[in-house]
PyMOL Python script that loads the backbone (N, CA, C, O; Angstrom):
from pymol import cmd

cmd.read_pdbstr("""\
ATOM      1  N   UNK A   1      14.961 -52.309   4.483  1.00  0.00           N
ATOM      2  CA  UNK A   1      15.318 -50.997   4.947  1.00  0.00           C
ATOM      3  C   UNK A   1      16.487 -51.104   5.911  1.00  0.00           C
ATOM      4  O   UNK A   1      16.591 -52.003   6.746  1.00  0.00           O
ATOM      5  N   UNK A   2      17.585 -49.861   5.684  1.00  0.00           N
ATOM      6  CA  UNK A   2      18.853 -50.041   6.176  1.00  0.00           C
ATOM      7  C   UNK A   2      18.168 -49.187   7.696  1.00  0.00           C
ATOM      8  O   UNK A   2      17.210 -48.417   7.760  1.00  0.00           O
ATOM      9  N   UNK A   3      18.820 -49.541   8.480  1.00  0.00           N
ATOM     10  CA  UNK A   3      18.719 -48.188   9.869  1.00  0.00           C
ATOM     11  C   UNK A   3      19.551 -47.353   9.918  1.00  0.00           C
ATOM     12  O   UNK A   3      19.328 -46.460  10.736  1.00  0.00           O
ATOM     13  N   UNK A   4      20.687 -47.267   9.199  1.00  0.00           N
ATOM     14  CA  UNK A   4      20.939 -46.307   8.889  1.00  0.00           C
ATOM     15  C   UNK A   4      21.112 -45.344   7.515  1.00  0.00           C
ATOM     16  O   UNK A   4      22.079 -44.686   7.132  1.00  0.00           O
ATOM     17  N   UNK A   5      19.414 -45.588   6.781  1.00  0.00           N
ATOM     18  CA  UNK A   5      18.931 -44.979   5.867  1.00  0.00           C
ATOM     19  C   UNK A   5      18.202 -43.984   6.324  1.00  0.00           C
ATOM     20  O   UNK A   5      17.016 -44.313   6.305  1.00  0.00           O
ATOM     21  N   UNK A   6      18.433 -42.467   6.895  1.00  0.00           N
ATOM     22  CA  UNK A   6      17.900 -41.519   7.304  1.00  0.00           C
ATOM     23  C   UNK A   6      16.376 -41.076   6.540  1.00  0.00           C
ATOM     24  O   UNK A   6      15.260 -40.954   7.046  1.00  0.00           O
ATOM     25  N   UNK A   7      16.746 -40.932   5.399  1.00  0.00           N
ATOM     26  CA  UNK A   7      15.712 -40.569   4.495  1.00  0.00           C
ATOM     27  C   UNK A   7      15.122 -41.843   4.629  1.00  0.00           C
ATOM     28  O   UNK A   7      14.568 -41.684   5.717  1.00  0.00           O
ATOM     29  N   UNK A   8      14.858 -42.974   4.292  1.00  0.00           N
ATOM     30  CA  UNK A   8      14.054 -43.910   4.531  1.00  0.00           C
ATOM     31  C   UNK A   8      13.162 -43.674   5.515  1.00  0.00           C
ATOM     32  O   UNK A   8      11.946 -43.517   5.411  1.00  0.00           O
ATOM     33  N   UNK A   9      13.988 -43.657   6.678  1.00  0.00           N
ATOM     34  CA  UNK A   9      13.289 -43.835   8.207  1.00  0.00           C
ATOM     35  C   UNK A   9      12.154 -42.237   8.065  1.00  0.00           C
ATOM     36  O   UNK A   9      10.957 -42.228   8.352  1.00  0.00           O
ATOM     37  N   UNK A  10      12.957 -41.034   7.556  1.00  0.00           N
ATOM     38  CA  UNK A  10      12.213 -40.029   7.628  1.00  0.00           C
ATOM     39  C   UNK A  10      11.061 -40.174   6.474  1.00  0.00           C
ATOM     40  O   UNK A  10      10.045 -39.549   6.778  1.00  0.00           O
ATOM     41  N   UNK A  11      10.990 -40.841   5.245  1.00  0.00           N
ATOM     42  CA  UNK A  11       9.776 -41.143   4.567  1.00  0.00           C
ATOM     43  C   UNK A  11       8.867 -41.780   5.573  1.00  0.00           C
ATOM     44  O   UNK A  11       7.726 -41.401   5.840  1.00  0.00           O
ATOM     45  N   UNK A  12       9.490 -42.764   6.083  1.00  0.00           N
ATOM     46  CA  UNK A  12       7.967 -43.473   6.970  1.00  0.00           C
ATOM     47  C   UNK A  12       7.311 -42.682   8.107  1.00  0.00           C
ATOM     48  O   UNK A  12       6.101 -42.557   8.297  1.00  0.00           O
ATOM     49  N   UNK A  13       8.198 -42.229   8.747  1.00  0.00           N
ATOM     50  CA  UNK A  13       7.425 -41.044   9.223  1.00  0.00           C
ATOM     51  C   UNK A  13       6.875 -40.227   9.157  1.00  0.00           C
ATOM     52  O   UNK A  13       6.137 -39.945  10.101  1.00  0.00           O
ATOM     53  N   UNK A  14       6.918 -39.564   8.238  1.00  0.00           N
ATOM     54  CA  UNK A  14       6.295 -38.490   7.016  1.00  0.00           C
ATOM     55  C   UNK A  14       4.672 -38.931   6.932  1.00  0.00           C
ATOM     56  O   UNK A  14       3.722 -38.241   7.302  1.00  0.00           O
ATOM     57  N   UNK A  15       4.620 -40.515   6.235  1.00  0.00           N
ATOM     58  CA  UNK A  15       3.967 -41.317   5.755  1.00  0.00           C
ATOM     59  C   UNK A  15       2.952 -41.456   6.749  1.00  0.00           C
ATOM     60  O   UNK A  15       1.770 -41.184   6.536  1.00  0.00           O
ATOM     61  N   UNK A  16       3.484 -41.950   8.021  1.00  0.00           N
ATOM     62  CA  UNK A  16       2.671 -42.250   8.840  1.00  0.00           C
ATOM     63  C   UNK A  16       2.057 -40.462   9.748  1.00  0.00           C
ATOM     64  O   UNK A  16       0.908 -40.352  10.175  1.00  0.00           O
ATOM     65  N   UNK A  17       2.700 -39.750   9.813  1.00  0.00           N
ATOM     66  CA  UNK A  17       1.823 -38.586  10.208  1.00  0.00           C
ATOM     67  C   UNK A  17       0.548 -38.310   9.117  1.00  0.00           C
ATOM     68  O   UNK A  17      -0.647 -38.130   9.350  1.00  0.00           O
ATOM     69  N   UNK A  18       1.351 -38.354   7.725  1.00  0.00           N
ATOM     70  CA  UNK A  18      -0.362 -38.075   6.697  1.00  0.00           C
ATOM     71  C   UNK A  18      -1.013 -38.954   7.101  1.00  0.00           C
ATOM     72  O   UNK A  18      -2.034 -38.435   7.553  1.00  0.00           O
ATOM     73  N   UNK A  19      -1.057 -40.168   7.240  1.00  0.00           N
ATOM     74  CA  UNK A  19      -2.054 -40.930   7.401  1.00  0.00           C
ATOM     75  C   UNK A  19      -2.989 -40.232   8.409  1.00  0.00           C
ATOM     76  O   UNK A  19      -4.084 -39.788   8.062  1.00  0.00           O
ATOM     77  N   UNK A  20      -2.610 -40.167   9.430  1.00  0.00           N
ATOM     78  CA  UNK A  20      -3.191 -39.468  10.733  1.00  0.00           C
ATOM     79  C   UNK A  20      -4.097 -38.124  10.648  1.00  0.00           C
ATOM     80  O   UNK A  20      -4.860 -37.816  11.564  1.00  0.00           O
ATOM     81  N   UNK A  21      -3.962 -37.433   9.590  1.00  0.00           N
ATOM     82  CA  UNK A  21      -3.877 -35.923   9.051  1.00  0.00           C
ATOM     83  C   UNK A  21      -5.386 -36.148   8.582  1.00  0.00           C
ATOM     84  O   UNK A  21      -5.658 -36.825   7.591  1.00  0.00           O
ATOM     85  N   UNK A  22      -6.518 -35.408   9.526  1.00  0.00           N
ATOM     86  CA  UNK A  22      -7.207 -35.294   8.494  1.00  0.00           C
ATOM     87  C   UNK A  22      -8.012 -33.417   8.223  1.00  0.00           C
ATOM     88  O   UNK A  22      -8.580 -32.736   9.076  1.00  0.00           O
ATOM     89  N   UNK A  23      -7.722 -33.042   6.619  1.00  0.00           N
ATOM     90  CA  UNK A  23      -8.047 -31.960   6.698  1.00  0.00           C
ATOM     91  C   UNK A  23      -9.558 -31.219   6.684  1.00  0.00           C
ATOM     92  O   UNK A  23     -10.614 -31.609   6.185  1.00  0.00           O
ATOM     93  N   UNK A  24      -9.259 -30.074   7.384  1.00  0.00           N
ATOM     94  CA  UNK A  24     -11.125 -29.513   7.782  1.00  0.00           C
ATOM     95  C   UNK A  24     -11.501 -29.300   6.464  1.00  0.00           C
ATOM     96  O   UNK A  24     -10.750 -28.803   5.625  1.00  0.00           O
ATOM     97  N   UNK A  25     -12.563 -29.635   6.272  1.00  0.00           N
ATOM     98  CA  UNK A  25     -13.799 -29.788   5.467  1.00  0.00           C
ATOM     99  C   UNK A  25     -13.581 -28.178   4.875  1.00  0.00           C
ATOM    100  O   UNK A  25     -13.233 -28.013   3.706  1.00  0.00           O
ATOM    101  N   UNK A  26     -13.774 -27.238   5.619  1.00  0.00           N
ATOM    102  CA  UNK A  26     -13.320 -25.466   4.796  1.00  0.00           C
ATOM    103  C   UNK A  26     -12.415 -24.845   5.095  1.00  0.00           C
ATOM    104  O   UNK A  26     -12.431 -23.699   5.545  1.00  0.00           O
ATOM    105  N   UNK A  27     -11.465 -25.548   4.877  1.00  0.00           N
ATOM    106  CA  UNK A  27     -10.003 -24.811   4.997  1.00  0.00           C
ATOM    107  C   UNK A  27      -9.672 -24.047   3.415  1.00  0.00           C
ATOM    108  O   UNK A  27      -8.986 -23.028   3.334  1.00  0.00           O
ATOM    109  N   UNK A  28      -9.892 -24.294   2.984  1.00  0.00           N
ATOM    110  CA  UNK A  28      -9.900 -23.473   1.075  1.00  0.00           C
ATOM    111  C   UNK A  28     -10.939 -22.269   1.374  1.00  0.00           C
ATOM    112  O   UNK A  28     -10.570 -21.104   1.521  1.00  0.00           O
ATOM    113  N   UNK A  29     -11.967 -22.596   1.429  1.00  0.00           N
ATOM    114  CA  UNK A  29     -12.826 -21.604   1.670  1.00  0.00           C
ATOM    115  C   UNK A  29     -12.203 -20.777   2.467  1.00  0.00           C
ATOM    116  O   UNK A  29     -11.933 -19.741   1.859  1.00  0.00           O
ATOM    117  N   UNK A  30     -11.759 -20.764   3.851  1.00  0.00           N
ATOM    118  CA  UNK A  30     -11.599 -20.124   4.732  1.00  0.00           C
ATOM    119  C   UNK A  30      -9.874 -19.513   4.587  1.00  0.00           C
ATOM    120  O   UNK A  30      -9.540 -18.521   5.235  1.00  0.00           O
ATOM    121  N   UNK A  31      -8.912 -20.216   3.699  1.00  0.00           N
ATOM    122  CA  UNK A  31      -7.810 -19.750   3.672  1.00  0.00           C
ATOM    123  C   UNK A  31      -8.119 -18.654   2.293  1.00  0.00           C
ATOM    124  O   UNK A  31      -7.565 -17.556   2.352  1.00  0.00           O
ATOM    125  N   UNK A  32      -8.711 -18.863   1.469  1.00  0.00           N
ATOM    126  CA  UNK A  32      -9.099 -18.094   0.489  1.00  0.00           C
ATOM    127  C   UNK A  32     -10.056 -16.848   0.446  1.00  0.00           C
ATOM    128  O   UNK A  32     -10.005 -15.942  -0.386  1.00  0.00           O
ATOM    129  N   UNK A  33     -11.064 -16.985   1.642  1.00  0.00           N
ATOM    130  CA  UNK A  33     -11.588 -15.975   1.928  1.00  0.00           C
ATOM    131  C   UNK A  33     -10.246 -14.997   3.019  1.00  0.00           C
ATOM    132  O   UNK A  33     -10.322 -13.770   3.066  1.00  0.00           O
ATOM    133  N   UNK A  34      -9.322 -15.622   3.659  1.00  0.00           N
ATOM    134  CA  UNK A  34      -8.690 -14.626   4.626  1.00  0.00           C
ATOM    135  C   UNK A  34      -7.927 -13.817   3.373  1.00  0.00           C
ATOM    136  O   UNK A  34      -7.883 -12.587   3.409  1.00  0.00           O
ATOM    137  N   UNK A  35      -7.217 -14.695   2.061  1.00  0.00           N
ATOM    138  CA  UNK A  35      -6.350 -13.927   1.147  1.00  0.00           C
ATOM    139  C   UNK A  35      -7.173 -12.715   0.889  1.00  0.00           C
ATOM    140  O   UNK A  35      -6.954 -11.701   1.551  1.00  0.00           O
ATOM    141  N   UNK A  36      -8.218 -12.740  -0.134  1.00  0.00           N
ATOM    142  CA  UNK A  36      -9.029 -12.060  -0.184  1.00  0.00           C
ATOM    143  C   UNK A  36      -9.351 -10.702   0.458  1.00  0.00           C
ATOM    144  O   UNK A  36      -9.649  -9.635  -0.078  1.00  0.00           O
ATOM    145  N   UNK A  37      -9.203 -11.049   1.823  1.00  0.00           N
ATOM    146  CA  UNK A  37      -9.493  -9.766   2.787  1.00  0.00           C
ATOM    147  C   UNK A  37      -8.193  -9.243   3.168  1.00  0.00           C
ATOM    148  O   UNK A  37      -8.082  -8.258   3.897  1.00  0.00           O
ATOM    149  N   UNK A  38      -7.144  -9.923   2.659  1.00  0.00           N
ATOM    150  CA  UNK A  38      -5.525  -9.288   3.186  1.00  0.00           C
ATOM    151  C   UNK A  38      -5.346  -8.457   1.859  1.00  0.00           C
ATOM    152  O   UNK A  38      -4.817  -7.350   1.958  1.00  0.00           O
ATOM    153  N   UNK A  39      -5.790  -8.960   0.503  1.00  0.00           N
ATOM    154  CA  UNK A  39      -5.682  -8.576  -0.764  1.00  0.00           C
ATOM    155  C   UNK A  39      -6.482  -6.963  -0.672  1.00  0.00           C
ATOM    156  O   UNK A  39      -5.865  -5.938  -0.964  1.00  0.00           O
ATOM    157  N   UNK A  40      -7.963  -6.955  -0.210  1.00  0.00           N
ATOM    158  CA  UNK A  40      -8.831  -5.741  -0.504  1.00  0.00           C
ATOM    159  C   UNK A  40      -7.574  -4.550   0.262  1.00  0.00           C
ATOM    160  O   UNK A  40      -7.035  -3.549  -0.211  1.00  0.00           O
ATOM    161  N   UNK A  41      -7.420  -5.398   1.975  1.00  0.00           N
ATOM    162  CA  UNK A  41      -7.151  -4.257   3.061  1.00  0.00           C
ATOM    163  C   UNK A  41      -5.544  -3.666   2.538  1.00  0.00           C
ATOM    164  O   UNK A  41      -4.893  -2.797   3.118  1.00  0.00           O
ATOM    165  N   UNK A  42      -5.273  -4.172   1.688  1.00  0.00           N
ATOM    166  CA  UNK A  42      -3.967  -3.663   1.023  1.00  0.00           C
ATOM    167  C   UNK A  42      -3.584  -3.195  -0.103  1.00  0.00           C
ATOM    168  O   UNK A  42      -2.478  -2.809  -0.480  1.00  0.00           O
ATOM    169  N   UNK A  43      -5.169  -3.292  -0.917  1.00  0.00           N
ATOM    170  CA  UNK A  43      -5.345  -2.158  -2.062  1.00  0.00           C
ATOM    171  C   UNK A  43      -6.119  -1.087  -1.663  1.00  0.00           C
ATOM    172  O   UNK A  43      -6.308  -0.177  -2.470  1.00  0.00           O
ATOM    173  N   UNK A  44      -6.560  -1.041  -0.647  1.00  0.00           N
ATOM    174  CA  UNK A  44      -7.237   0.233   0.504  1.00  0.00           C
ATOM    175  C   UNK A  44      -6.060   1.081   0.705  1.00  0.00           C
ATOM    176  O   UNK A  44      -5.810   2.132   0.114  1.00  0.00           O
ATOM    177  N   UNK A  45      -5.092   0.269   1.966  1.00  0.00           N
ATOM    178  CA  UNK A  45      -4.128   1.095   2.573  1.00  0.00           C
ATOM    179  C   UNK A  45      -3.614   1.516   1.118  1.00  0.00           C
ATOM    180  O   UNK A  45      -3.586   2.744   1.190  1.00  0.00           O
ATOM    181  N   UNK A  46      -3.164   1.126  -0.251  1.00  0.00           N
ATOM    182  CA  UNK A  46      -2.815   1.515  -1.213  1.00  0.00           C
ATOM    183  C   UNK A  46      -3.281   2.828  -1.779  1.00  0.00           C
ATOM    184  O   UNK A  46      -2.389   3.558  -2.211  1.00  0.00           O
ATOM    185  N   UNK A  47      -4.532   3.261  -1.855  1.00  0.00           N
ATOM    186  CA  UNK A  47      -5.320   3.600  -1.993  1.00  0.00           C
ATOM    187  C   UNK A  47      -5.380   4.890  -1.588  1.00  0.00           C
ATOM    188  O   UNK A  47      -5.473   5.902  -2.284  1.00  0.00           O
ATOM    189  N   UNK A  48      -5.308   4.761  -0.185  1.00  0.00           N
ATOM    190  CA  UNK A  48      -5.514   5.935   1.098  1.00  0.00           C
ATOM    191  C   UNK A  48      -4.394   6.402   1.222  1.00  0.00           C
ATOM    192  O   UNK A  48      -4.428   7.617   1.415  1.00  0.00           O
ATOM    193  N   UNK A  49      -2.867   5.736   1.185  1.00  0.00           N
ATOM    194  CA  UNK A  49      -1.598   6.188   0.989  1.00  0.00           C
ATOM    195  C   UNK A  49      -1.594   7.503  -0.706  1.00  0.00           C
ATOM    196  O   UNK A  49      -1.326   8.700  -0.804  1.00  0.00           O
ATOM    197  N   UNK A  50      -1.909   6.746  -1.436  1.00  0.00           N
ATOM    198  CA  UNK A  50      -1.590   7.586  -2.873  1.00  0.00           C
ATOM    199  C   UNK A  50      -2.332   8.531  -2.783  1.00  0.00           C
ATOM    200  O   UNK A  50      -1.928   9.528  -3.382  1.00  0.00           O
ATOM    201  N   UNK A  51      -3.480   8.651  -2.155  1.00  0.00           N
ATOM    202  CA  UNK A  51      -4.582  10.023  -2.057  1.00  0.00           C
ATOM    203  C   UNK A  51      -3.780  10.702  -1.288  1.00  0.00           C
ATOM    204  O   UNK A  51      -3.364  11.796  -1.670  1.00  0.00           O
ATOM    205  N   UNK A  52      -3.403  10.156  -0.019  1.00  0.00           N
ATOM    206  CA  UNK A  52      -2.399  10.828   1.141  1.00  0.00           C
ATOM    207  C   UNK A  52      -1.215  11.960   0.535  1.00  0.00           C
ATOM    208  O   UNK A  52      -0.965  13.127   0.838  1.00  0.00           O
ATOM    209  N   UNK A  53      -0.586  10.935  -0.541  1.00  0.00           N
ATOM    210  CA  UNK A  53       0.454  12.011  -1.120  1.00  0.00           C
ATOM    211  C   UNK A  53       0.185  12.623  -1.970  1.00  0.00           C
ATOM    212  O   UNK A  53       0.855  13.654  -1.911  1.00  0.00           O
ATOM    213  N   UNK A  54      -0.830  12.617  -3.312  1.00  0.00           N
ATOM    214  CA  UNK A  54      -0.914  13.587  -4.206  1.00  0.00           C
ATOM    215  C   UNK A  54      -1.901  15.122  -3.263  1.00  0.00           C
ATOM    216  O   UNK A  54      -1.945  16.288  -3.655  1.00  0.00           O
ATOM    217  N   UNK A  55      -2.628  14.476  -1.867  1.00  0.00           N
ATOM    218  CA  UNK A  55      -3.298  15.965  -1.445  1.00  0.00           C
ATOM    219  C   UNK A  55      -1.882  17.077  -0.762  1.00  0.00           C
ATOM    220  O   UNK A  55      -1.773  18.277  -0.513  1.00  0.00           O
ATOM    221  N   UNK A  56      -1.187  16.137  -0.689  1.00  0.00           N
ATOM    222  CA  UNK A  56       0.582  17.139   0.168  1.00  0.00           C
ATOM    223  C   UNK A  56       0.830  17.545  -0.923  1.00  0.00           C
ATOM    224  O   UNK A  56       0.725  18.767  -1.031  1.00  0.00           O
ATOM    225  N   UNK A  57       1.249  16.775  -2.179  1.00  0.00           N
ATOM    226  CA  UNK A  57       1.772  17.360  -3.182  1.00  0.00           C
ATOM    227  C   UNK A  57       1.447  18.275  -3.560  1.00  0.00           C
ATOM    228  O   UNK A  57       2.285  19.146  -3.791  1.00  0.00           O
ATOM    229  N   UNK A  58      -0.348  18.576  -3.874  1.00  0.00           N
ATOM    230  CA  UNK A  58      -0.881  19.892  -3.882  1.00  0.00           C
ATOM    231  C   UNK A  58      -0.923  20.789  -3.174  1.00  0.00           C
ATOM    232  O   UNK A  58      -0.925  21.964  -3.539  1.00  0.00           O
ATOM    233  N   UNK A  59      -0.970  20.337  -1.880  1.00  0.00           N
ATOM    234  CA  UNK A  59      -0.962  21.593  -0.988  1.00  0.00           C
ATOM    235  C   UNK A  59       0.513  22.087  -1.214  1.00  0.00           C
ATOM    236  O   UNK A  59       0.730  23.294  -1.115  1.00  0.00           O
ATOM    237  N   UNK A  60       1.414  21.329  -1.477  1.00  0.00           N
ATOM    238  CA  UNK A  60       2.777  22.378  -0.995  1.00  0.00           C
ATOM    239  C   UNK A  60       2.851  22.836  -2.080  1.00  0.00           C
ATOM    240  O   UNK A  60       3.369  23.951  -2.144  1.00  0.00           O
ATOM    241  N   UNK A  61       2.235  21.996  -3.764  1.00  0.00           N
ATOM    242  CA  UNK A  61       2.408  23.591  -4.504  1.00  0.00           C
ATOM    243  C   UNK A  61       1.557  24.343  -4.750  1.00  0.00           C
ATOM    244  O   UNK A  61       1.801  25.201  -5.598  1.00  0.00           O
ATOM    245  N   UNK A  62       0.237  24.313  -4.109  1.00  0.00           N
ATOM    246  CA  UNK A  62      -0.352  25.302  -3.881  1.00  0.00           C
ATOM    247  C   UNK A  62       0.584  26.564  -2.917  1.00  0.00           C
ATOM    248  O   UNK A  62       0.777  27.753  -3.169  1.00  0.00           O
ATOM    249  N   UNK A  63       0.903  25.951  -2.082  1.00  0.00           N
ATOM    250  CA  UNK A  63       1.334  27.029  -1.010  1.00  0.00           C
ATOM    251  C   UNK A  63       2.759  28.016  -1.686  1.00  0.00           C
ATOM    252  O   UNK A  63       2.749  29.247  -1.717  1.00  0.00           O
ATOM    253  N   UNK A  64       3.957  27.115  -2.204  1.00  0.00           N
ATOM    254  CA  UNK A  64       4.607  27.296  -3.158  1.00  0.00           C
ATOM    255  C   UNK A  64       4.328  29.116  -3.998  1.00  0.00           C
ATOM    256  O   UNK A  64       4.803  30.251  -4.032  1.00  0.00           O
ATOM    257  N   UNK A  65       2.772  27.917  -4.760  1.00  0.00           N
ATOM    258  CA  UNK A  65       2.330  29.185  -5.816  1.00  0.00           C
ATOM    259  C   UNK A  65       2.210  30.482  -5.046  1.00  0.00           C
ATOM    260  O   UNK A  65       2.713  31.554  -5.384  1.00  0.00           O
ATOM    261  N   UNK A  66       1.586  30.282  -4.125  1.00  0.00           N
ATOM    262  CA  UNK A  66       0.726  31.275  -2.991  1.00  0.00           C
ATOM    263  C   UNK A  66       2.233  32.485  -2.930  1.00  0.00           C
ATOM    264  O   UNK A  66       2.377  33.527  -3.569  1.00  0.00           O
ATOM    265  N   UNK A  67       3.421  31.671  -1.654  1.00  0.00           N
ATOM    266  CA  UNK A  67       3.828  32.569  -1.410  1.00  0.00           C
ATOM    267  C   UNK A  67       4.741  33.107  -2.739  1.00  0.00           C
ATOM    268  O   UNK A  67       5.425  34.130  -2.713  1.00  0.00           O
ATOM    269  N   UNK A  68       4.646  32.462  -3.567  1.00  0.00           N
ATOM    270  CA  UNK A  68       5.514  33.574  -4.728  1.00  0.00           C
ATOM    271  C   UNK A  68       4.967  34.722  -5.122  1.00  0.00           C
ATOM    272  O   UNK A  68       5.523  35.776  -5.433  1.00  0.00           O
ATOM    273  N   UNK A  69       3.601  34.384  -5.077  1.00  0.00           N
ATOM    274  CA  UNK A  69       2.390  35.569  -6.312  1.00  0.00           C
ATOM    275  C   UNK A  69       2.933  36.475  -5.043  1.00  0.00           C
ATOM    276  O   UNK A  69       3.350  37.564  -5.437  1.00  0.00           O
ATOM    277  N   UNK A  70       3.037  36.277  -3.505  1.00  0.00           N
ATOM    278  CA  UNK A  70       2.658  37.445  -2.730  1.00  0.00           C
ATOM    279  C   UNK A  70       3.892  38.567  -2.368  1.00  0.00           C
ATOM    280  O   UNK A  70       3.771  39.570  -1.665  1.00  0.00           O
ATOM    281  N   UNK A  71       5.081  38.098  -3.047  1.00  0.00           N
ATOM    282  CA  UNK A  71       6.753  38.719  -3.010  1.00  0.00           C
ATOM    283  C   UNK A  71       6.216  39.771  -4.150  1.00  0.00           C
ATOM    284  O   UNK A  71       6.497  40.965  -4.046  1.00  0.00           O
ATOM    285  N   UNK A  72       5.622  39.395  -4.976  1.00  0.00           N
ATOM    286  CA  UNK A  72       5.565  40.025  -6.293  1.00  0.00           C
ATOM    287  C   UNK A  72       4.662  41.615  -6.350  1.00  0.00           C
ATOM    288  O   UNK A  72       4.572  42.500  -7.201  1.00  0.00           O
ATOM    289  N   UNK A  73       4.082  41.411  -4.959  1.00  0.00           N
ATOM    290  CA  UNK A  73       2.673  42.404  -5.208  1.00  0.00           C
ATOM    291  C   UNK A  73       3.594  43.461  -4.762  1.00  0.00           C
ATOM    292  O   UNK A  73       4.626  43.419  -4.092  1.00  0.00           O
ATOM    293  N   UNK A  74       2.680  44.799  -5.535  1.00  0.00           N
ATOM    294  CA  UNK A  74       3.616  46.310  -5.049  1.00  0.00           C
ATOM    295  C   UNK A  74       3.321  46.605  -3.406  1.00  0.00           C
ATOM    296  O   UNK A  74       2.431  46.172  -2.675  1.00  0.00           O
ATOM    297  N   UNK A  75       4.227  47.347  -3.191  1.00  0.00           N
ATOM    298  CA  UNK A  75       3.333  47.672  -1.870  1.00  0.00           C
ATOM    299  C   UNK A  75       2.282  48.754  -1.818  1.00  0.00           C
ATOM    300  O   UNK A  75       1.914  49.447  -2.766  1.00  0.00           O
ATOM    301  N   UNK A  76       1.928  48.791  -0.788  1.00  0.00           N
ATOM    302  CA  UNK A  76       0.722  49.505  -0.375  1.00  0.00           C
ATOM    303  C   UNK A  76       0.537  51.194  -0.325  1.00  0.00           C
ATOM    304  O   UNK A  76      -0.590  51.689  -0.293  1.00  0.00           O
ATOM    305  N   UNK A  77       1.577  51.893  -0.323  1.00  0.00           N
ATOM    306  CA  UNK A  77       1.524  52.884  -0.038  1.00  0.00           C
ATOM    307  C   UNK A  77       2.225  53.379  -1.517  1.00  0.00           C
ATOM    308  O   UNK A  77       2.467  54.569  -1.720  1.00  0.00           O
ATOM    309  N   UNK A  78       2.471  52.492  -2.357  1.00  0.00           N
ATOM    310  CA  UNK A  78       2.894  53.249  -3.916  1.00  0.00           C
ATOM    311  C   UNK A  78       1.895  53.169  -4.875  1.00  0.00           C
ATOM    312  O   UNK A  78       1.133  52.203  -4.909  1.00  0.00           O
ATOM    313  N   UNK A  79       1.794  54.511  -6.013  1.00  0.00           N
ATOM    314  CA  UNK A  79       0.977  53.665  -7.279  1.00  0.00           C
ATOM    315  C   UNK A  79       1.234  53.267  -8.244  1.00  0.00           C
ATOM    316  O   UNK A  79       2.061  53.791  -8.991  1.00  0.00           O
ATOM    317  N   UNK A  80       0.639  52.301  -8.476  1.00  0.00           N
ATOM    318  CA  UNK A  80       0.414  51.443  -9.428  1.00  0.00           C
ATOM    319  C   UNK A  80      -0.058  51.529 -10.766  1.00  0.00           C
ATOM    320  O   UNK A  80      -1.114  50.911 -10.895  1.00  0.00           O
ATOM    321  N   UNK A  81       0.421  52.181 -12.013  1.00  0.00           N
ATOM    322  CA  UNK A  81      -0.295  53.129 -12.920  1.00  0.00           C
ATOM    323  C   UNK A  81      -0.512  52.079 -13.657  1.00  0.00           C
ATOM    324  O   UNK A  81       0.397  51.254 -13.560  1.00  0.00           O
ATOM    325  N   UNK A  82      -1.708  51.663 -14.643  1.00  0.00           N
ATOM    326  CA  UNK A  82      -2.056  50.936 -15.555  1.00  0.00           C
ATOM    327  C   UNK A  82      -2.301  51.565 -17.024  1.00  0.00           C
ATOM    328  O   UNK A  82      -2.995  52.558 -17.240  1.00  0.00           O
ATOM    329  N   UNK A  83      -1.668  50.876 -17.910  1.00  0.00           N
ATOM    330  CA  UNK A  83      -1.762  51.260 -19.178  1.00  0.00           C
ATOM    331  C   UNK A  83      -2.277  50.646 -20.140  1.00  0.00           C
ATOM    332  O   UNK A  83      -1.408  49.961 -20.679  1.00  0.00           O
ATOM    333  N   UNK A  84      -3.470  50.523 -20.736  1.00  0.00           N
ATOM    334  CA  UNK A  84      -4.023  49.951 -21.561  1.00  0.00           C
ATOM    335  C   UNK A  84      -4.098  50.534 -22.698  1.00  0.00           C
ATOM    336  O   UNK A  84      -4.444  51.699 -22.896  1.00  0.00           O
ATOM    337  N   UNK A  85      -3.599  49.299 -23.914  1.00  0.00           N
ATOM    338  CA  UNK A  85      -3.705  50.171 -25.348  1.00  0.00           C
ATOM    339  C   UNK A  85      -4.447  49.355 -25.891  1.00  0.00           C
ATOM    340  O   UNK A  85      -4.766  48.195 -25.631  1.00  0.00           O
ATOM    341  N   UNK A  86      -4.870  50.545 -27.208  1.00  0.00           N
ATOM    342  CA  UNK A  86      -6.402  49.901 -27.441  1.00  0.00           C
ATOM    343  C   UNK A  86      -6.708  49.243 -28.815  1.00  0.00           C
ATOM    344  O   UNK A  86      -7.818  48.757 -29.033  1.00  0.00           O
TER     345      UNK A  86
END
""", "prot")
cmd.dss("prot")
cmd.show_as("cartoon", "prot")
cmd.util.cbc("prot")
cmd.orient("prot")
């Protein structure tokens, strides 16, 4: 080994930290159960967002519908003659 083989020197070091490394017994379990719960809480907020906008969507064309029908009505003090044929 050259000393000034960077990558060399940085393999053995590498090398020698894994050695040292030892991993917890439920780290899978426990990194897989956190995905899991980031996965649900973000097809929720998904969820609660899309309900969020289709109830606006209705309300404003409900409201929409509302104030048009109410331009349309006669007023109050005229009549209104109906003609039905038979």
């Amino acid at each position: 080994m050259s000393v000034d083989d960077p990558e060399a020197r940085l393999r053995e070091t590498l090398d020698s930290l894994a050695q040292n490394v030892t991993p917890a017994p439920d780290a899978y379990a426990r990194a897989s159960s956190e995905w899991r719960r980031r996965d649900r809480r973000r097809r929720l907020l998904m969820l609660v967002l899309a309900v969020v906008i289709i109830a606006v969507a209705d309300l404003v064309g409900l409201w929409a519908l509302h104030s048009l029908s109410e331009s349309d009505s006669p007023p109050g003090d005229q009549r209104v003659d109906v003609i039905v044929q038979p």
